[in-house]
N, C-alpha and C positions, 0 to 999 in steps of 0.2 A: 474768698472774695464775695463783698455783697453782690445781693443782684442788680442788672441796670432794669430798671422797675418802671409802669406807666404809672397813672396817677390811680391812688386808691382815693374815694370818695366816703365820707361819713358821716352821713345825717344822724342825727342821736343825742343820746343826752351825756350834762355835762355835771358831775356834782361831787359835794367834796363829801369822802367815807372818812364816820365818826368810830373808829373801829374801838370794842372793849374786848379786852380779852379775859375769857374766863376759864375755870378747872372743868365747867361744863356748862351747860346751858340748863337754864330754868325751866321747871313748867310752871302752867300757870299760875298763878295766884304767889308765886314763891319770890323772894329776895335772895338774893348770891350776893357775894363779896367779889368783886373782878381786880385783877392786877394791876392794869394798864388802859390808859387811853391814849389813841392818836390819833390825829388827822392824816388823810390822805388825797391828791386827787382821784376822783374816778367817776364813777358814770359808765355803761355801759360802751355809749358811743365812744367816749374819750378814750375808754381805755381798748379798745378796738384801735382808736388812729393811732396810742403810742406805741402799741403792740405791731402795727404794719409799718409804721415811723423806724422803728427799731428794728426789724426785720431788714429795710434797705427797699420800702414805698416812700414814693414821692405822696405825697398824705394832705387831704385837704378835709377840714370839719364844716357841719354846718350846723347850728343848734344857738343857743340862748343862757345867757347867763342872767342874772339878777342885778341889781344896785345895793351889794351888799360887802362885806367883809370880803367872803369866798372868793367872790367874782374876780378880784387884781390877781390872785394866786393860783385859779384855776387855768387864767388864758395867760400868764407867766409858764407854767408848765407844760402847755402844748405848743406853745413858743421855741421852747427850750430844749424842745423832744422835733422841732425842725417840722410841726405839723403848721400848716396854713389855718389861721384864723381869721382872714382876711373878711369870710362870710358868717362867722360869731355874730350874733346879737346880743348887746348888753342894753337889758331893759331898764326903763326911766325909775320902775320902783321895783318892788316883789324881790325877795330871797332867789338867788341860785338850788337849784337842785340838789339835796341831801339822802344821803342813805346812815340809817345808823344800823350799825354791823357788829355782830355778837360772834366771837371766832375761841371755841374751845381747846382744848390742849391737843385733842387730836389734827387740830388744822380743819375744822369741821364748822359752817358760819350760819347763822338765819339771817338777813337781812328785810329791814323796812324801810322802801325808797318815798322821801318827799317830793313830787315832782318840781314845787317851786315854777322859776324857767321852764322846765322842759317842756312842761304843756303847751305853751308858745309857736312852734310851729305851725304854720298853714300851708294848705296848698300855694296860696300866692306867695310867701314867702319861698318857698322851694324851687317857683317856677322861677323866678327871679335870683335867686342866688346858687341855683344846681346849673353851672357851664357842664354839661357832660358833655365828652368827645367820647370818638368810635375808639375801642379798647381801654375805655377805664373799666374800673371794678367799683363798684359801687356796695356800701354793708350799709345795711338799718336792722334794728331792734323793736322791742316793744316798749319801749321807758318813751317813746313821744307818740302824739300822737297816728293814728294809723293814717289819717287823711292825707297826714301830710308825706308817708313813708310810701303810699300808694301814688300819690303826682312825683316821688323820687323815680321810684321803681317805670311809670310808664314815661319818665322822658328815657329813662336810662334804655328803656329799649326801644324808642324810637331812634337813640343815637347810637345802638349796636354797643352797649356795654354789659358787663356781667355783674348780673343783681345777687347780691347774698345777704338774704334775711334770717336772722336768730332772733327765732319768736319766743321772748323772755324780757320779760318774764311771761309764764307761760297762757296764753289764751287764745282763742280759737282764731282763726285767718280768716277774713273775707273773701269769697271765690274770686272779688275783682282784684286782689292782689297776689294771692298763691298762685294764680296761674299769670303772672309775671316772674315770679321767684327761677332763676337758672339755678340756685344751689340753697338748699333749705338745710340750718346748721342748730344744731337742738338736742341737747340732755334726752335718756330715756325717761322721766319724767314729763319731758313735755310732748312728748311722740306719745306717750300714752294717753296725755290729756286729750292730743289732736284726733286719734285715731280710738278713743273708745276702748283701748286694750291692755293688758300691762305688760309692758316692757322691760324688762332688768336687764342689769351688765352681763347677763349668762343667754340673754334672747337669741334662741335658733335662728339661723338663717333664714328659714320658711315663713320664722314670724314677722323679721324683718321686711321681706318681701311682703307678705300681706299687708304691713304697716304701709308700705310705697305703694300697691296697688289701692289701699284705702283713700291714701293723701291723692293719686291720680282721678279717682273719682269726684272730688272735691275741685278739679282744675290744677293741680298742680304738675308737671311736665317735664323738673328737672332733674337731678342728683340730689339726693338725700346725703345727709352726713350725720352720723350721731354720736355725740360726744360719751363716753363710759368710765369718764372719773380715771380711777387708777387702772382699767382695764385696760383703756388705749380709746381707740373711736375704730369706726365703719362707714363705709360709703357705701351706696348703692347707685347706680345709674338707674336710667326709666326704663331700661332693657331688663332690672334686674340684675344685672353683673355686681358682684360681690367682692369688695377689698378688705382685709382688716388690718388694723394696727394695733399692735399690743402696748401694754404703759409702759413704759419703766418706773423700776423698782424704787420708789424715792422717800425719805420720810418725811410726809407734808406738815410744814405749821401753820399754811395758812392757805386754804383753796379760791379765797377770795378772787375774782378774776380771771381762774385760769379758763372758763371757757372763752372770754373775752379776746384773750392770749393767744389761744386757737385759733378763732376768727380773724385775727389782726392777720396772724403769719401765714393762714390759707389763703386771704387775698391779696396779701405783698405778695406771693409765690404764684398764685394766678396771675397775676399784672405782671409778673416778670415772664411771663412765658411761658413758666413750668408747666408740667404734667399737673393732674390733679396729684394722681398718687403721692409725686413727688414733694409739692404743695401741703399733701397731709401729714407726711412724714415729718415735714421741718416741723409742721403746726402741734403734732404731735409730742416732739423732743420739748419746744419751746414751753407748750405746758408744763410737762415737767419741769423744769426750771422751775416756772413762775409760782407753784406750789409750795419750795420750800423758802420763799420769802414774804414777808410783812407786807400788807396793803396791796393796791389792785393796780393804779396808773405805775407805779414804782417799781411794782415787781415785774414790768413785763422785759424781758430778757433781749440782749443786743444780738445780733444775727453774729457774730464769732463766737458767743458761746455756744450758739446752737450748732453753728457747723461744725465746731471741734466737735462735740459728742455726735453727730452724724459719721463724721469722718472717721474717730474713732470704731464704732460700731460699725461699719463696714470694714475696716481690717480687721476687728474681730473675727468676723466671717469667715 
């Protein structure tokens, strides 16, 4: 059964992935022959709303598209995936938001985002089109800009909702915003950018913890999450108390997105009431899925497939 869900909220961006697929990636200065090309929508933000859209949130976006080609097919798709774009902006000129995505045969991608639109957000645009009420969930990124994801984050908690930023791509946090953040959601690459240290899918628990007692320093005050690819992810609370989840086994073609995928279904499952734990688990499984399919909005997984293979795996047990 899906969840009965509050509203998840998603400032962020919106853009269409030009995806080629190659037998590997380049270095530099080199030419490759690649397979395939296709379009998909994504964008970090977007692909967040369809991922909690598709989990069983009530799903509302806010961000900017262009006056271009993309723009009819990008806000056709979060239409159609049942997200609110009621507060979309389509601007008068300028291109939509683009990433072009390079994804090898192992399922392994570089991407380079044009932000187009996304740069567009202001504070006075957020104050004006963020309604937050007491018990939403609120998600932002780093693909728009920060000003406007810091006036997201402090109505959101003068209206008593739960902020979850995923700082990515990855760069440092301003103290006026980390210490709004209730649930900080981030690859071991970018914990390591934030915290000066490295971190890999094998990091001690002791490391982690010093990684949250660093980010506390800096003003930060909530749950940590960090995302470890095919390892699984990990939470920390600000007490330090330790969860982990392990991956499942899957053979990826395409990783596009699936942190994205993660985030979506951690916040539909917070806005439904769930436990974190609980919450991470779905988010968890749901990744998996979204790794063994093509493009980033498309592959994020409908909440009966993830609860069969929950449900499953518990009568495993």
């Amino acid at each position: 059964m899906r969840p009965r869900s509050s509203r998840v909220i998603v400032a962020g961006s919106i853009n269409m992935d030009i995806v080629a697929t190659v037998a590997r990636h380049p270095v530099p200065g080199e030419t490759i022959s690649g397979s395939t090309l296709s379009y998909y929508p994504g964008g970090k933000g977007a692909n967040q709303a369809i991922a909690s859209a598709r989990a069983g949130g009530r799903v509302e976006m806010l961000g900017f598209v262009g006056n271009d080609a993309f723009a009819p097919q990008l806000l056709a798709f979060l239409d159609n995936n049942s997200v609110d774009t009621t507060n979309v902006v389509q601007l008068p000129e300028g291109s939509s938001g683009t990433a072009l995505i390079v994804v090898d045969a192992e399922g392994e991608n570089s991407i380079v985002v044009i932000p187009g639109a996304n740069a567009a957000p202001t504070p006075d645009y957020i104050r004006k089109h963020a309604h937050v009420e007491s018990g939403d969930v609120l998600i932002a990124q780093f693909e728009t800009p920060v000003s406007a994801t810091t006036e997201f984050f402090s109505i959101g908690k003068q209206n008593n909702a739960t902020c979850i930023l995923n700082p990515a791509p990855a760069a440092d946090i301003p103290r006026q915003l980390i210490g709004l953040v209730d649930v900080l959601v981030l690859n071991e690459t970018e914990l390591s950018l934030l915290t000066s240290s490295t971190i890999t899918d094998h990091a001690s628990a002791e490391l982690i913890r010093q990684s949250l007692a660093t980010l506390q320093l800096l003003g930060f005050a909530g749950t940590l999450v960090i995302t470890l690819g095919a390892e699984g992810a990990i939470s920390v609370t600000s007490t330090g108390d330790i969860a982990a989840f392990a991956g499942r086994p899957v053979a990826a073609i395409d990783t596009t997105g699936a942190g994205d995928c993660f985030v979506g279904y951690l916040a539909s499952g917070l806005a439904a009431g769930r436990p974190l734990d609980d919450s991470m688990a779905l988010a968890n499984v749901a990744a998996s899925l979204c790794v063994q399919r093509r493009g980033a909005g498309p592959s994020m997984p409908e909440y009966r497939e993830v609860e069969q293979l929950v449900t499953a795996s518990s009568e495993q047990r």
